[in-house]
Structure formats: C-alpha cells, structure tokens
mmCIF file of the N, C-alpha and C atoms, coordinates in Angstrom:
data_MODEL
# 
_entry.id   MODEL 
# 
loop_
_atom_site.group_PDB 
_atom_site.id 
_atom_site.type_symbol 
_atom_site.label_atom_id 
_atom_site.label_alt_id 
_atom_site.label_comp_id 
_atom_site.label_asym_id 
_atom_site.label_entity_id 
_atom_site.label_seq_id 
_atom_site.pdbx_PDB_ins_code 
_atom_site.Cartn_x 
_atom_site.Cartn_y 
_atom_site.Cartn_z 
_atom_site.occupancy 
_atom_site.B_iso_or_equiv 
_atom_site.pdbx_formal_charge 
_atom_site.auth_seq_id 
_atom_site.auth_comp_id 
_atom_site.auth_asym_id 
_atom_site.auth_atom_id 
_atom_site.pdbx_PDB_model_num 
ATOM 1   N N  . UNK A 1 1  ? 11.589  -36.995 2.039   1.00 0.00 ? 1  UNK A N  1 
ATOM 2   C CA . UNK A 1 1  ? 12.100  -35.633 2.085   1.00 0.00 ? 1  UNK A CA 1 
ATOM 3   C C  . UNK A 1 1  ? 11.118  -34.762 2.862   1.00 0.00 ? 1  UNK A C  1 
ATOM 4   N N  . UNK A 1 2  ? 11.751  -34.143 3.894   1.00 0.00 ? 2  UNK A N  1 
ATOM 5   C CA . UNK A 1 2  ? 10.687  -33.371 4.659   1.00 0.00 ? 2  UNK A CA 1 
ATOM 6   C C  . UNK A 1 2  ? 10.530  -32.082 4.017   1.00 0.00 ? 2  UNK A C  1 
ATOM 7   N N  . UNK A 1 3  ? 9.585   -31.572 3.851   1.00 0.00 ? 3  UNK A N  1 
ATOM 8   C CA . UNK A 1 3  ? 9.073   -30.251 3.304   1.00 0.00 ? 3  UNK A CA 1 
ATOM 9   C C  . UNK A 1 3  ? 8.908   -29.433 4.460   1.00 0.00 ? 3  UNK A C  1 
ATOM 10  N N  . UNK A 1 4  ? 9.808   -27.864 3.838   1.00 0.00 ? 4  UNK A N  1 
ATOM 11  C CA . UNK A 1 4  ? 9.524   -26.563 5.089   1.00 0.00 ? 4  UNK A CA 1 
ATOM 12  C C  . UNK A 1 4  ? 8.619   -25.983 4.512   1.00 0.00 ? 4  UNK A C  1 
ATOM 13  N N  . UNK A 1 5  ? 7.977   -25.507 5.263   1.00 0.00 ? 5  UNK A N  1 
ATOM 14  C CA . UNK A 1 5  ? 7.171   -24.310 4.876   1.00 0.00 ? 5  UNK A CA 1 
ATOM 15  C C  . UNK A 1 5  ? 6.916   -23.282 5.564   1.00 0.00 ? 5  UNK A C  1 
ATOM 16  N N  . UNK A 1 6  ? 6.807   -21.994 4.752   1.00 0.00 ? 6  UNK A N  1 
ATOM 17  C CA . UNK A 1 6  ? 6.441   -20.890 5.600   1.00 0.00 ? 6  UNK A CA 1 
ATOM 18  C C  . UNK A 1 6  ? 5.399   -20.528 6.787   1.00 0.00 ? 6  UNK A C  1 
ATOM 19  N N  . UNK A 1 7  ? 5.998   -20.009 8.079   1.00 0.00 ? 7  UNK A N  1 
ATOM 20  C CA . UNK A 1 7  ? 4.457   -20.008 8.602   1.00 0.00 ? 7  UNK A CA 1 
ATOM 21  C C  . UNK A 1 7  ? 4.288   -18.933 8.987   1.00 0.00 ? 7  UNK A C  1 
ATOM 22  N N  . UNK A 1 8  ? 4.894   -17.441 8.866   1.00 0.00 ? 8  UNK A N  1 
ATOM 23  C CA . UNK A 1 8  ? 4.828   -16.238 8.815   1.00 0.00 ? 8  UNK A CA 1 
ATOM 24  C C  . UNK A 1 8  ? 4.759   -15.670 7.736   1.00 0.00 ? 8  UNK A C  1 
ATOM 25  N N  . UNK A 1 9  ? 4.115   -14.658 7.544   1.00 0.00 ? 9  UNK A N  1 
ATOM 26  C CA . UNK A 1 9  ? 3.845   -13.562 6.501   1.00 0.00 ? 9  UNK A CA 1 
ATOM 27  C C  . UNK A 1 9  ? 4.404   -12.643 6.480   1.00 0.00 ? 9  UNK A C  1 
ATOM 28  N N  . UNK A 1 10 ? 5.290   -12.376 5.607   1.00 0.00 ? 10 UNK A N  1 
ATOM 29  C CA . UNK A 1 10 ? 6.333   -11.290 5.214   1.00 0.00 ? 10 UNK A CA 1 
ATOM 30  C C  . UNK A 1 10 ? 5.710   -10.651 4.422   1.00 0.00 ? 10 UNK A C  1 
ATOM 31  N N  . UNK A 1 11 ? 5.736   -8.919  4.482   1.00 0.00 ? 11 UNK A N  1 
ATOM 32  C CA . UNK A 1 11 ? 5.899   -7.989  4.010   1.00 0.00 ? 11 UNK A CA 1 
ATOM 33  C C  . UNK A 1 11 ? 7.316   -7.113  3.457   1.00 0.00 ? 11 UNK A C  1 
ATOM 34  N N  . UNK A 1 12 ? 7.465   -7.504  1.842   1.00 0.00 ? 12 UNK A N  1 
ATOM 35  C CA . UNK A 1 12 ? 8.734   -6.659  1.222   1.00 0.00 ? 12 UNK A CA 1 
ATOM 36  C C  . UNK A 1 12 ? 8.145   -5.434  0.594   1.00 0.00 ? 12 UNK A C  1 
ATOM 37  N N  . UNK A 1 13 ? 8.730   -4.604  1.582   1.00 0.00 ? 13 UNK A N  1 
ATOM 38  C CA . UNK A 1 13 ? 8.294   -3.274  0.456   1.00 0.00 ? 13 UNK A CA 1 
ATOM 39  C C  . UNK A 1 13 ? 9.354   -2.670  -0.509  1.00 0.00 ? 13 UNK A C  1 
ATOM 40  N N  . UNK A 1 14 ? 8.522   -2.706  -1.724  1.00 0.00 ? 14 UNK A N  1 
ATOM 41  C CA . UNK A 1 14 ? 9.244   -2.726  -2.692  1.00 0.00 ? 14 UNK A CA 1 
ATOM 42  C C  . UNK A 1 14 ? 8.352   -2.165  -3.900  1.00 0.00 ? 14 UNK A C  1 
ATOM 43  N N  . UNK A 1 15 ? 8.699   -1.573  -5.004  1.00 0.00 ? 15 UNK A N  1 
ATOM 44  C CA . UNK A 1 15 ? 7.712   -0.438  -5.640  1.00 0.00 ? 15 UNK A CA 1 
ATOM 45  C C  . UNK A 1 15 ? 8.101   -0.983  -7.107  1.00 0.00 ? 15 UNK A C  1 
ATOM 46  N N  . UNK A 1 16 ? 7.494   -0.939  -7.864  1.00 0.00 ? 16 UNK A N  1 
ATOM 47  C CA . UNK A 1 16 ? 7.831   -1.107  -9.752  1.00 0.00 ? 16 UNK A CA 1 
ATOM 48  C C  . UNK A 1 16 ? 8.948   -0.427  -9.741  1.00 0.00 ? 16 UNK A C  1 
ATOM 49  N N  . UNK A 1 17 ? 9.853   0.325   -9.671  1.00 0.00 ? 17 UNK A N  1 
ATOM 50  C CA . UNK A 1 17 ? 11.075  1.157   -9.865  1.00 0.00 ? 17 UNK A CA 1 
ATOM 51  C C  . UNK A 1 17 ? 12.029  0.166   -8.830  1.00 0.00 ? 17 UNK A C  1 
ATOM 52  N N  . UNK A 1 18 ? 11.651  -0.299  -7.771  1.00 0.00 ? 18 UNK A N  1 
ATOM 53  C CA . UNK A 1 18 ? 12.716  -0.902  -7.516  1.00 0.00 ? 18 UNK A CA 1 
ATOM 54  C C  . UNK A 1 18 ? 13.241  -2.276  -8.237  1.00 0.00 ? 18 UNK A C  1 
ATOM 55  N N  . UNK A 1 19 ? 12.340  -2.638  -8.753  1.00 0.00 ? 19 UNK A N  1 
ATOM 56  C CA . UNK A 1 19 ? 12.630  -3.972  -9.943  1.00 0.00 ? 19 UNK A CA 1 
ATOM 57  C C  . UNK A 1 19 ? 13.482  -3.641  -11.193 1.00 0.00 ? 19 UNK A C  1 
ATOM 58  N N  . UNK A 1 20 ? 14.283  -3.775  -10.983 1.00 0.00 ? 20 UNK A N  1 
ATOM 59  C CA . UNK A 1 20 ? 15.462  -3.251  -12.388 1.00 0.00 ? 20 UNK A CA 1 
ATOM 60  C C  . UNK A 1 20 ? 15.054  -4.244  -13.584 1.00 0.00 ? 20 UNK A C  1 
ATOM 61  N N  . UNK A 1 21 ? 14.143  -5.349  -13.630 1.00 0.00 ? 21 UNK A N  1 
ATOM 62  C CA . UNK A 1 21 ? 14.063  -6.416  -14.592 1.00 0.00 ? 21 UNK A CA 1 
ATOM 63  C C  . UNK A 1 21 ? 12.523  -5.888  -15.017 1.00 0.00 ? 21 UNK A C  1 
ATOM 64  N N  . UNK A 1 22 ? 11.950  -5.187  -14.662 1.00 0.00 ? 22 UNK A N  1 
ATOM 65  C CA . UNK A 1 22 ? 10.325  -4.287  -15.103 1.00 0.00 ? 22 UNK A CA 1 
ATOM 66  C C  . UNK A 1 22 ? 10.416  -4.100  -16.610 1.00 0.00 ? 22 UNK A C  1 
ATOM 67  N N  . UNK A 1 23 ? 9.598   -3.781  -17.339 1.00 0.00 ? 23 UNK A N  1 
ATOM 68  C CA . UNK A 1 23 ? 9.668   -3.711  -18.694 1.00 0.00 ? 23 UNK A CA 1 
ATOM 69  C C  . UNK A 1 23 ? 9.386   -2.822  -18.559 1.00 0.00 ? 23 UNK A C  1 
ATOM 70  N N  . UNK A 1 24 ? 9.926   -1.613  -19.064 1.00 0.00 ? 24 UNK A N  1 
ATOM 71  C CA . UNK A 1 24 ? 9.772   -0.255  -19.418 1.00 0.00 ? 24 UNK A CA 1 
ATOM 72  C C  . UNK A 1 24 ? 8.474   0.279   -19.907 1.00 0.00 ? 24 UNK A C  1 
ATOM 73  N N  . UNK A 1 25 ? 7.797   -0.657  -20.714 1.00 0.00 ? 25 UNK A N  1 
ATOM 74  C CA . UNK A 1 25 ? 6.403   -0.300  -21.024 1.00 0.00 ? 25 UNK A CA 1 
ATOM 75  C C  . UNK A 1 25 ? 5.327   -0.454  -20.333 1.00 0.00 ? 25 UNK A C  1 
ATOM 76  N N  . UNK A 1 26 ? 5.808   -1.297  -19.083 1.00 0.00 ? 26 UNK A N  1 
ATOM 77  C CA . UNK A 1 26 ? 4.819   -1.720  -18.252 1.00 0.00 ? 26 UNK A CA 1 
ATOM 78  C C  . UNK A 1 26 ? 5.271   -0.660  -17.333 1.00 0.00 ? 26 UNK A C  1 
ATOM 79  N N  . UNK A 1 27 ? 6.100   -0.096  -16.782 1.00 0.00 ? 27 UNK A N  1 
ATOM 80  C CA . UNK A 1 27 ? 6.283   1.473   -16.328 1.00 0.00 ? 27 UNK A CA 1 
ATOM 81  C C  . UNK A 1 27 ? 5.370   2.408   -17.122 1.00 0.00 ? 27 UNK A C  1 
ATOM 82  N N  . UNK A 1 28 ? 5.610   2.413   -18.338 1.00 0.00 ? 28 UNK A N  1 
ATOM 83  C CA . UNK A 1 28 ? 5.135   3.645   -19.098 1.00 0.00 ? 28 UNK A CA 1 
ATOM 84  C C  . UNK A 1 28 ? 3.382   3.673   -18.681 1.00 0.00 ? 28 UNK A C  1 
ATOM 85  N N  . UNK A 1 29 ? 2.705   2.501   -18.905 1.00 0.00 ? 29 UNK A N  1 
ATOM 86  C CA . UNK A 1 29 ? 1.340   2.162   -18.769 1.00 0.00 ? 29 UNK A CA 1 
ATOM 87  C C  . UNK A 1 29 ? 0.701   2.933   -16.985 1.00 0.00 ? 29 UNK A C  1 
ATOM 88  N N  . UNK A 1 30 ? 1.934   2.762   -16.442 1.00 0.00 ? 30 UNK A N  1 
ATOM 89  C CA . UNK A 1 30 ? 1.424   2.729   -14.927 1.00 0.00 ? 30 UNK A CA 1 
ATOM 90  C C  . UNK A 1 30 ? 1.436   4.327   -14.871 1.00 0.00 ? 30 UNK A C  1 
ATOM 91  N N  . UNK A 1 31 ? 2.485   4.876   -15.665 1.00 0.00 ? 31 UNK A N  1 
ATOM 92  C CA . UNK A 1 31 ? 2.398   6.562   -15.363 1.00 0.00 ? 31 UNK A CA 1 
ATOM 93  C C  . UNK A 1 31 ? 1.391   6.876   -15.834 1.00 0.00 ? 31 UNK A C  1 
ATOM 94  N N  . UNK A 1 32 ? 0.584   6.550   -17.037 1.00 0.00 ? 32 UNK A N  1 
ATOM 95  C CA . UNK A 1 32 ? 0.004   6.590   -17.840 1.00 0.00 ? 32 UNK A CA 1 
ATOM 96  C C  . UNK A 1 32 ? -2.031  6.920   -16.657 1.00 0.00 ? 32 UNK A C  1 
ATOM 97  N N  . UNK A 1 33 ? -1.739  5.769   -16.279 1.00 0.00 ? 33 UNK A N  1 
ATOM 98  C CA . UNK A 1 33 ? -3.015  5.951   -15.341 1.00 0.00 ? 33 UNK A CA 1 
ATOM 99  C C  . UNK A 1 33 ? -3.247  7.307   -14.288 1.00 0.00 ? 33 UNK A C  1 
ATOM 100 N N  . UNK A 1 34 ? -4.296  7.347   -13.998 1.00 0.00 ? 34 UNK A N  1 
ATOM 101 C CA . UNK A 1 34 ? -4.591  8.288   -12.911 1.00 0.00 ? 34 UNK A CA 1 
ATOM 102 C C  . UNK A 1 34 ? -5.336  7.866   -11.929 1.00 0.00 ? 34 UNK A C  1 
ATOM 103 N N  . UNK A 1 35 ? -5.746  9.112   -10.534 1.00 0.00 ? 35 UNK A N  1 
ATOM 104 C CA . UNK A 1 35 ? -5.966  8.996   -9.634  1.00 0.00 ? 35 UNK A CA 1 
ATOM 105 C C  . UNK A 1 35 ? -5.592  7.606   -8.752  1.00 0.00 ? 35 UNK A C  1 
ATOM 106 N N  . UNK A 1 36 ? -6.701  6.681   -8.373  1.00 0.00 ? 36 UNK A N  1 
ATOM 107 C CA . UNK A 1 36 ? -6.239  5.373   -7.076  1.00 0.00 ? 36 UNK A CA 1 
ATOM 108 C C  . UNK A 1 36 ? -5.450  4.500   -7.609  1.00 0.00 ? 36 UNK A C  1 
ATOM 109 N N  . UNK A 1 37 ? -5.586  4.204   -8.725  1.00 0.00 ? 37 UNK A N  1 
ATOM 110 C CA . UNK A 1 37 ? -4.764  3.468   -9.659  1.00 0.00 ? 37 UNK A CA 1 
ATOM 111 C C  . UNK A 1 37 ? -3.615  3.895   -10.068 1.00 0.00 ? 37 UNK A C  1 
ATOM 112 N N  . UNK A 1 38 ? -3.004  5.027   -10.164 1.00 0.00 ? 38 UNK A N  1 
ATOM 113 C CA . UNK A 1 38 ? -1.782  5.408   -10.239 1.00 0.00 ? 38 UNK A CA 1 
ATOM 114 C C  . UNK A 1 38 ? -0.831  5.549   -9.287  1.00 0.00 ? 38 UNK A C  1 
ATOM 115 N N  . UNK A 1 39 ? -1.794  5.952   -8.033  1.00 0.00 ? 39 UNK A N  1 
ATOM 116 C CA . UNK A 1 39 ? -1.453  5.606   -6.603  1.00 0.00 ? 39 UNK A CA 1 
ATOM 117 C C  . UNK A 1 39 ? -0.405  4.470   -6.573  1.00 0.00 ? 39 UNK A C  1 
ATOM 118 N N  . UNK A 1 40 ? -1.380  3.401   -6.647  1.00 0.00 ? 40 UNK A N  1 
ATOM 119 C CA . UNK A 1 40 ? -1.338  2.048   -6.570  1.00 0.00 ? 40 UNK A CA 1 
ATOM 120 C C  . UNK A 1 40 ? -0.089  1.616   -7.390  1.00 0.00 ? 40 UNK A C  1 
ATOM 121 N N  . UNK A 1 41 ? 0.060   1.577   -8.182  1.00 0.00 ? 41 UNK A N  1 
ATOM 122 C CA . UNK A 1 41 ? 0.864   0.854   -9.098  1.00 0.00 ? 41 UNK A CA 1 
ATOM 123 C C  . UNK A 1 41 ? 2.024   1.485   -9.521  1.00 0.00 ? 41 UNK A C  1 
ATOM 124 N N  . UNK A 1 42 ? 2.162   2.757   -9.472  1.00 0.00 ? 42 UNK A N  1 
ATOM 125 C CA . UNK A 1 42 ? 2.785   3.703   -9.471  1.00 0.00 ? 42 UNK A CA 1 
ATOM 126 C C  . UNK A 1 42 ? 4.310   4.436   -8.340  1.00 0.00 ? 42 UNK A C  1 
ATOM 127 N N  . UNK A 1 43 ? 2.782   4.647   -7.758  1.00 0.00 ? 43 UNK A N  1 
ATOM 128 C CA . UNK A 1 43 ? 3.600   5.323   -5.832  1.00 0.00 ? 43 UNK A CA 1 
ATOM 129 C C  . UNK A 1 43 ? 3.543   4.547   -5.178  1.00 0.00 ? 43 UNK A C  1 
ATOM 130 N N  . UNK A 1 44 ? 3.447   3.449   -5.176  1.00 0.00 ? 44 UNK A N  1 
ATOM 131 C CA . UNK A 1 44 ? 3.756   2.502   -4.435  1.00 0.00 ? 44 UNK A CA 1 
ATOM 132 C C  . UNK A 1 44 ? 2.057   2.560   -3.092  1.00 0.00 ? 44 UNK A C  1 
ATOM 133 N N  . UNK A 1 45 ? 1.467   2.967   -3.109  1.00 0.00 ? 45 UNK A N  1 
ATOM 134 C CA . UNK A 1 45 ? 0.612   3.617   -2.077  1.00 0.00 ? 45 UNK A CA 1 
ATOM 135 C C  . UNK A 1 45 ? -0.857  3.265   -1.860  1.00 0.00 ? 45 UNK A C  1 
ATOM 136 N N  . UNK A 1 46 ? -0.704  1.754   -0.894  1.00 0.00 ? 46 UNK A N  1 
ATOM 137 C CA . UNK A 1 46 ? -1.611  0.471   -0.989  1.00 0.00 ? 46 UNK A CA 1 
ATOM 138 C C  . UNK A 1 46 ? -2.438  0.588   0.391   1.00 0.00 ? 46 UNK A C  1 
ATOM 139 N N  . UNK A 1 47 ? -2.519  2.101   0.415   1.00 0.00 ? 47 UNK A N  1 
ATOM 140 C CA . UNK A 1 47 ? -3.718  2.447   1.290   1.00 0.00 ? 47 UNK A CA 1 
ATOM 141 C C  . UNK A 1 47 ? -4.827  2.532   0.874   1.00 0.00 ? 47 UNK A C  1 
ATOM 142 N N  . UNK A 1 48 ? -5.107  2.384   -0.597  1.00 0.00 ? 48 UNK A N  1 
ATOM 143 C CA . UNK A 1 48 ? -6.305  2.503   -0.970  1.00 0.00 ? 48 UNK A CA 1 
ATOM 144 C C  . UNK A 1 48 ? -7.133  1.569   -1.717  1.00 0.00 ? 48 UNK A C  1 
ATOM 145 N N  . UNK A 1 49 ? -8.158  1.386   -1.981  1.00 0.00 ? 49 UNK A N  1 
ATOM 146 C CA . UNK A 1 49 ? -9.125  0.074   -2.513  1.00 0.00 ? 49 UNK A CA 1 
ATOM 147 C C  . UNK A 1 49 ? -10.252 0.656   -3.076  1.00 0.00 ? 49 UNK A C  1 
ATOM 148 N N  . UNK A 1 50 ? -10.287 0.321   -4.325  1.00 0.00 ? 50 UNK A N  1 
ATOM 149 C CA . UNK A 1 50 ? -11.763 0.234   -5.193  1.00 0.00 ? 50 UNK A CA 1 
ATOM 150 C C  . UNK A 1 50 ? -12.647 0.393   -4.358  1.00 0.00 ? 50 UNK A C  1 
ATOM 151 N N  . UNK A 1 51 ? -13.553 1.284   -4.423  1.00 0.00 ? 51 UNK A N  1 
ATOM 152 C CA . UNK A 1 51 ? -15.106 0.711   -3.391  1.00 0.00 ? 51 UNK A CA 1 
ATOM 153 C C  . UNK A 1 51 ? -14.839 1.029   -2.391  1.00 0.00 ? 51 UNK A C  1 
ATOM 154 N N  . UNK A 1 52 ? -13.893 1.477   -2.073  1.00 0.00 ? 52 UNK A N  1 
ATOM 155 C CA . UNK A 1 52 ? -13.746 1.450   -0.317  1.00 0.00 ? 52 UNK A CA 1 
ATOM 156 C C  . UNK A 1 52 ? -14.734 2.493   0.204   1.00 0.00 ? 52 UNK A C  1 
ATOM 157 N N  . UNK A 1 53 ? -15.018 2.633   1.465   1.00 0.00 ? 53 UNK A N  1 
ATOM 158 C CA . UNK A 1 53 ? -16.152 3.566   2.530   1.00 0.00 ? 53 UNK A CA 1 
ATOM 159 C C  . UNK A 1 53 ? -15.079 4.658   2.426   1.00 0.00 ? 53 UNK A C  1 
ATOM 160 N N  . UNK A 1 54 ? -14.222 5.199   2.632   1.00 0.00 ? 54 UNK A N  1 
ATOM 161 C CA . UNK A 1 54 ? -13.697 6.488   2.850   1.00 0.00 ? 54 UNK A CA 1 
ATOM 162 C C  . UNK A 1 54 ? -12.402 6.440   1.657   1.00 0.00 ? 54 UNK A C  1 
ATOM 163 N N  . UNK A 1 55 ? -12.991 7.136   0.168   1.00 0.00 ? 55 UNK A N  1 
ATOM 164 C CA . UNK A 1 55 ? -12.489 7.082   -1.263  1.00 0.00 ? 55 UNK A CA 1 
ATOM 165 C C  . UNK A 1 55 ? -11.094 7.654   -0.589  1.00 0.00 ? 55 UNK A C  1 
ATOM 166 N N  . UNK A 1 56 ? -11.118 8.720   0.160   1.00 0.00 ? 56 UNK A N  1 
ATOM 167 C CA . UNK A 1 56 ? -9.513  9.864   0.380   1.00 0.00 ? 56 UNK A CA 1 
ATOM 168 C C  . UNK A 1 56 ? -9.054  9.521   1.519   1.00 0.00 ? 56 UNK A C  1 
ATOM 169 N N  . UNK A 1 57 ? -9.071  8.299   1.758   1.00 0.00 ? 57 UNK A N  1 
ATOM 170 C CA . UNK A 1 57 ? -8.539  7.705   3.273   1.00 0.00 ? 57 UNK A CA 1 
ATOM 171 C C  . UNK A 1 57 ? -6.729  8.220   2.626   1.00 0.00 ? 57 UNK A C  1 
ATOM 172 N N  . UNK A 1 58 ? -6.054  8.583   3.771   1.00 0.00 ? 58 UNK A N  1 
ATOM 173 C CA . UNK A 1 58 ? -4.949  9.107   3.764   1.00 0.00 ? 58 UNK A CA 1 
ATOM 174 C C  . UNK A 1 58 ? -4.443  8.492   5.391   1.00 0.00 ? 58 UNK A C  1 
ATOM 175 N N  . UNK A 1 59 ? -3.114  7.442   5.243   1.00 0.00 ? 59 UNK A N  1 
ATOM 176 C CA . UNK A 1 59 ? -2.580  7.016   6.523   1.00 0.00 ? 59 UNK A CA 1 
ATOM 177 C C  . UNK A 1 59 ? -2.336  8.027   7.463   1.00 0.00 ? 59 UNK A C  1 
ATOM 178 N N  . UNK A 1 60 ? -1.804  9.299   7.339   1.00 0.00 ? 60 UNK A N  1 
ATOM 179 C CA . UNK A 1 60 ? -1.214  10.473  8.005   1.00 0.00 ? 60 UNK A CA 1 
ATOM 180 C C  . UNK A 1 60 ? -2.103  10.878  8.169   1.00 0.00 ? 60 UNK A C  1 
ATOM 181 N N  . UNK A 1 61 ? -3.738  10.848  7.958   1.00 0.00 ? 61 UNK A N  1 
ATOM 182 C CA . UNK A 1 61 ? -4.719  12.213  8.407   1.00 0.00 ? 61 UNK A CA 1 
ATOM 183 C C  . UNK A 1 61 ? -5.356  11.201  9.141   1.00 0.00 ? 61 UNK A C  1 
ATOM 184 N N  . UNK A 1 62 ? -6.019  9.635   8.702   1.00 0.00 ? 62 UNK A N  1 
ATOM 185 C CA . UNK A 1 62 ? -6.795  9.292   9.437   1.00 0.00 ? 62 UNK A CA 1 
ATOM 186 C C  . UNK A 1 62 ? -6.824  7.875   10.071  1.00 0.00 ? 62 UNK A C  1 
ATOM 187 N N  . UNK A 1 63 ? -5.467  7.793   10.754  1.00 0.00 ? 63 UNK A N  1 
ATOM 188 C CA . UNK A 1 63 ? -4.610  6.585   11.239  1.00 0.00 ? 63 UNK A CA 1 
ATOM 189 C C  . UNK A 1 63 ? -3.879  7.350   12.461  1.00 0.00 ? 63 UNK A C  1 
ATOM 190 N N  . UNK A 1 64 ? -4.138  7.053   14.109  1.00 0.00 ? 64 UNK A N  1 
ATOM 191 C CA . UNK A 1 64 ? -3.797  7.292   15.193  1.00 0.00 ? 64 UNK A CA 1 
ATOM 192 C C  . UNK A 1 64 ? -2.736  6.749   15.571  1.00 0.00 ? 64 UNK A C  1 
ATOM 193 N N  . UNK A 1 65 ? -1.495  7.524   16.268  1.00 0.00 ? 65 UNK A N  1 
ATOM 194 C CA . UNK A 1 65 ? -0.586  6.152   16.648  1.00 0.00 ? 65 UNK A CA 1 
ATOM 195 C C  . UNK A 1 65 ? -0.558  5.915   17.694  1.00 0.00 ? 65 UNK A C  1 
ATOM 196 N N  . UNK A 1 66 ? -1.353  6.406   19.106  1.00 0.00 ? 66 UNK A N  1 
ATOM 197 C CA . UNK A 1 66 ? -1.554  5.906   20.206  1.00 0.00 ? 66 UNK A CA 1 
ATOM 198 C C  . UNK A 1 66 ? -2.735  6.163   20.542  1.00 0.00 ? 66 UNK A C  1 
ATOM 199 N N  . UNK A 1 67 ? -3.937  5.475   20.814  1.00 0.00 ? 67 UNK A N  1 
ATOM 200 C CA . UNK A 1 67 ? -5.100  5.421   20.994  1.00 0.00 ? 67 UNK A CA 1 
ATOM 201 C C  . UNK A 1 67 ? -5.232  6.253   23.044  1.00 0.00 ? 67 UNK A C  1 
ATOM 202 N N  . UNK A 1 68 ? -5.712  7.478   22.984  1.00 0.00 ? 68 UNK A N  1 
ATOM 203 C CA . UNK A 1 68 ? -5.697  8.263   24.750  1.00 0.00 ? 68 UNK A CA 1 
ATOM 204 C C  . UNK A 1 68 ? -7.099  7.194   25.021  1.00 0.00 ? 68 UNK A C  1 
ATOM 205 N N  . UNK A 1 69 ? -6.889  6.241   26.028  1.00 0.00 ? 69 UNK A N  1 
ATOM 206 C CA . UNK A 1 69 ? -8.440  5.973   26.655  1.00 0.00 ? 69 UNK A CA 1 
ATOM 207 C C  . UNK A 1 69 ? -8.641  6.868   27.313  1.00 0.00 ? 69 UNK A C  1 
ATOM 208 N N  . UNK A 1 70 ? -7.951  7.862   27.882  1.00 0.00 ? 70 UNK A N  1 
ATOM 209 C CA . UNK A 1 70 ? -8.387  8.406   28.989  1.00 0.00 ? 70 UNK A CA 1 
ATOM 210 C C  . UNK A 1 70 ? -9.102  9.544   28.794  1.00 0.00 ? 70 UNK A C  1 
ATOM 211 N N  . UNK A 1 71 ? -9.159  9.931   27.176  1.00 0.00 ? 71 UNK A N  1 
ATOM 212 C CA . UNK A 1 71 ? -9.195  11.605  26.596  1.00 0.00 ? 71 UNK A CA 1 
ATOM 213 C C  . UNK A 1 71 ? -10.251 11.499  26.809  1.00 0.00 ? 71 UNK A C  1 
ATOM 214 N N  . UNK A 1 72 ? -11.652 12.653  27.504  1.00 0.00 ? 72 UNK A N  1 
ATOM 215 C CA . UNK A 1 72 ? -12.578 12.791  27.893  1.00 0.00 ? 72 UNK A CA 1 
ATOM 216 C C  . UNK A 1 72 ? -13.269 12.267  29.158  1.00 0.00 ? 72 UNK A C  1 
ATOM 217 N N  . UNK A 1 73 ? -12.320 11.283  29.658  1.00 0.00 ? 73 UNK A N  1 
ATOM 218 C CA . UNK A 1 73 ? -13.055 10.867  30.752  1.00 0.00 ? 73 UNK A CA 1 
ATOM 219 C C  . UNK A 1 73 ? -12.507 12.615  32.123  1.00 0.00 ? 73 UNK A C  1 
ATOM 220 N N  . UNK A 1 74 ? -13.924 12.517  33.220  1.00 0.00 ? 74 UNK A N  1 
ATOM 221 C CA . UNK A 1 74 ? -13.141 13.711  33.983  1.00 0.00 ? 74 UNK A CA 1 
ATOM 222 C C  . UNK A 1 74 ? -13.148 13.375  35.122  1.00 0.00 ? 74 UNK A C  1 
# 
C-alpha cells in the first residue's frame, strides 16, 4: 500500500468560536485570561510570543507591505 503524504503546509484560520464542538468552559477559561494570552487564545491574534524583543509588536503598525529600495537614495 503506497502511503501519501503531505508536502505543503497549510494554514486554516480558524479561532475557538469557530469550533462549534469547544467546551464552553474551555471558552469561559480563555475570556477569563488577560493581556498576550487572551490575545492568543481568545482573538484569535498569533502575532505575539512570550519573550518576544518587541512585547507590543502590532501587524498594522510594524509590518511593511512593499519594501521602497529606492526611498533615500538621491
């Protein structure tokens, strides 16, 4: 029997509220938390990491979507 296997990495985005089979208490726990951790588990919002170098990294303030090489050159 030949075996498939995956050889790309998929990303499903998908949040604790979209799981209709979640245990309600394991919701309740997640509201329950605060700040990066509520983020996280909560808002769905996996921009952020324990320990990280920049604690208030925010995708919209400090994430470019087209890099100017040219900005400053004259």
């Amino acid at each position: 029997m030949l075996k498939r296997r995956e050889t790309d990495t998929r990303f499903i985005p998908a949040g604790v509220t979209d799981n209709r089979w979640n245990n309600p208490d394991y919701v309740r726990v997640l509201e329950g938390l605060t700040g990066w951790q509520k983020r996280a588990g909560l808002d769905d919002d996996w921009d952020i990491a324990a320990g990280q170098h920049i604690t208030n990294f925010r995708h919209e303030v400090h994430v470019v979507a087209a890099l100017d090489d040219t900005r400053g050159v004259e």
